[in-house]
N, C-alpha and C positions, 0 to 999 in steps of 0.2 A: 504494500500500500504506500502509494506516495503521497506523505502528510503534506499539509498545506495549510498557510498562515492568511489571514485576513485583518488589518487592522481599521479597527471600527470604531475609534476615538486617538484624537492626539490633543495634547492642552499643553503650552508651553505654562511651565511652572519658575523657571528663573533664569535670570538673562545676567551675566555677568561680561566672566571672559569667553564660556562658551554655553551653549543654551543646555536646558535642563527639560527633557518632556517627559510627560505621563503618557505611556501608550496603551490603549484596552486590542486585545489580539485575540480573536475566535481560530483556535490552535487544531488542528485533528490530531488526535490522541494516537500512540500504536496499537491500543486496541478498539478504534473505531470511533469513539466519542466523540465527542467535541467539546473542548473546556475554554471558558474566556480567561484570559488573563491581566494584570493590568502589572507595568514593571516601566520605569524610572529610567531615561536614558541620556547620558551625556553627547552631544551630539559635538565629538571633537574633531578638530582637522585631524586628517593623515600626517607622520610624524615620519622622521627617519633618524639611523644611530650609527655610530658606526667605530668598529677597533682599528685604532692605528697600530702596527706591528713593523719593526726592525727584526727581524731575522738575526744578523748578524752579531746585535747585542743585546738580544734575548729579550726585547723589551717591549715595553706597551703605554700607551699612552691613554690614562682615563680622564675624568675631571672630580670634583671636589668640589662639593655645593649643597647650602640650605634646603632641605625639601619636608612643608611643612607636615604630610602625614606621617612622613619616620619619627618627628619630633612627637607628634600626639601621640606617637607608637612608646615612644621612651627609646629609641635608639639611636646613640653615636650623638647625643646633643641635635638630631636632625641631618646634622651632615654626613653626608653618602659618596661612596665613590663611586662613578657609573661611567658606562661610555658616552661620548658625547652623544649631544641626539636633540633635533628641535622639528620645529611643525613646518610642512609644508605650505609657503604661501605660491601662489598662481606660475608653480613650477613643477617643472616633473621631480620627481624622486631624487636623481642624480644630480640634477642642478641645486636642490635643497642639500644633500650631502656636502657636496662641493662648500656650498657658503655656509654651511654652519659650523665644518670643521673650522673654516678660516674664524670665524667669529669665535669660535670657545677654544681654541689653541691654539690657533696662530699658522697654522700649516696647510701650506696650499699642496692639498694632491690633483691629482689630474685623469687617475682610473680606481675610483673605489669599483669593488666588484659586490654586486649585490649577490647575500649566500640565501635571505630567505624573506617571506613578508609572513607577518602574522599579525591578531588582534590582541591590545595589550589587556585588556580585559574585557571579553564578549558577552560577559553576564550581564554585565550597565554602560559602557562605554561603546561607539561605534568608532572609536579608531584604531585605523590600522597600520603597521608601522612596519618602514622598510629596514632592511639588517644589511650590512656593509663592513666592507674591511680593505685595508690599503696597507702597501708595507711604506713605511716612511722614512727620511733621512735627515740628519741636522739640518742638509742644506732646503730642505722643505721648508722652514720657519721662518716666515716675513712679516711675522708681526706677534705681539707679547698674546692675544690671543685673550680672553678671560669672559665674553661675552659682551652684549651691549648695554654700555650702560642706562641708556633710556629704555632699557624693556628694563630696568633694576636685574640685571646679571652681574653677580659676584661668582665665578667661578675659579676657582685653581686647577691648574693646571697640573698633572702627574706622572710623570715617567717610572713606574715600576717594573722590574724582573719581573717576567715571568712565573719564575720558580716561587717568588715571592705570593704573588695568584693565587700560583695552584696550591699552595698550601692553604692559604684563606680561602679556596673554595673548600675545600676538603674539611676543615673545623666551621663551615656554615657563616664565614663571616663577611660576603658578598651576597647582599641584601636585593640588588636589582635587578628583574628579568631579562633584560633585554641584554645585560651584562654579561650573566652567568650564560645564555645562550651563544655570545660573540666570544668567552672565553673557550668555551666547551670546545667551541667549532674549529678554533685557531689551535687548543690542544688537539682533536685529532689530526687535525691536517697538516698543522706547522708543526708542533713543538711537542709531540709524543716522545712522554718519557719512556728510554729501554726498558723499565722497569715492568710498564702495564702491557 
């Protein structure tokens, strides 16, 4: 049986930075029925992210930044280490990659490779977010990089080992999806330890 959605009410509930709706949705069931439902949805731009990787000295580049649900969460005082990553405006994917690495680190690449898209949470949010990865070199850095200031970006900027990583993935102490997905991926492709 091929279920099938019908949405039979929408009500915008809050307009900030991105809109907030109520949706009522007469759902078919897998066993025949039919149930309405009503669920809450952030209606966010498309997003992209991406890991910068040096090969040669093992390293990687995240960022460093206030984000206020880890704070309500109690973790790290709020600040997180994540790869970089920001919203798509009236650009494709790849041109969004391109300017926001330059904006949160300073480094102009010229082929990220996109490895996947996924939704960062499909339960309430509809956006969906592109995954990227570039190997980078000092000589890549033309500007100090930390974000914009008129959007209020305070970012720092991170060069860690690798090995350094994979130990903090492994005690759980990389906290963002989008993260622990671009490390995963660059561990099995790039930097697989002999050990595993």
């Amino acid at each position: 049986m091929v279920s099938k959605a019908i949405i039979t009410g929408k009500e915008l509930l809050a307009q900030f930075r991105f809109p907030l709706y109520k949706y009522n949705v007469l759902l078919d069931k897998s066993d025949g029925t039919q149930e309405t439902r009503t669920r809450e949805i952030y209606q966010r731009s498309n997003s992209v992210a991406i890991l910068l990787y040096n090969l040669e000295r093992k390293t990687v580049i995240l960022t460093l930044q206030f984000r206020l649900p880890v704070f309500l969460s109690g973790i790290l005082n709020g600040r997180i280490i994540e790869a970089p990553a920001g919203t798509i405006e009236n650009e494709s994917d790849y041109q969004a990659i391109i300017r926001e690495t330059q904006e949160e680190t300073g480094y102009k690449i010229l082929k990220p490779v996109k490895i996947a898209e996924c939704f960062v949470s499909p339960g309430s949010c509809a956006e969906k977010i592109s995954l990227f990865i570039a190997e980078y070199q000092q000589t890549d850095k033309h500007s100090a990089g930390g974000g914009l200031k008129e959007e209020g970006e305070d970012i720092e900027i991170c060069e860690l080992l690798f090995e350094t990583l994979r130990v903090n993935m492994m005690n759980g102490e990389i906290y963002d999806a989008k993260t622990l997905i671009l490390l995963q991926y660059l561990e099995i492709h790039y930097f697989r330890s002999p050990s595993l």
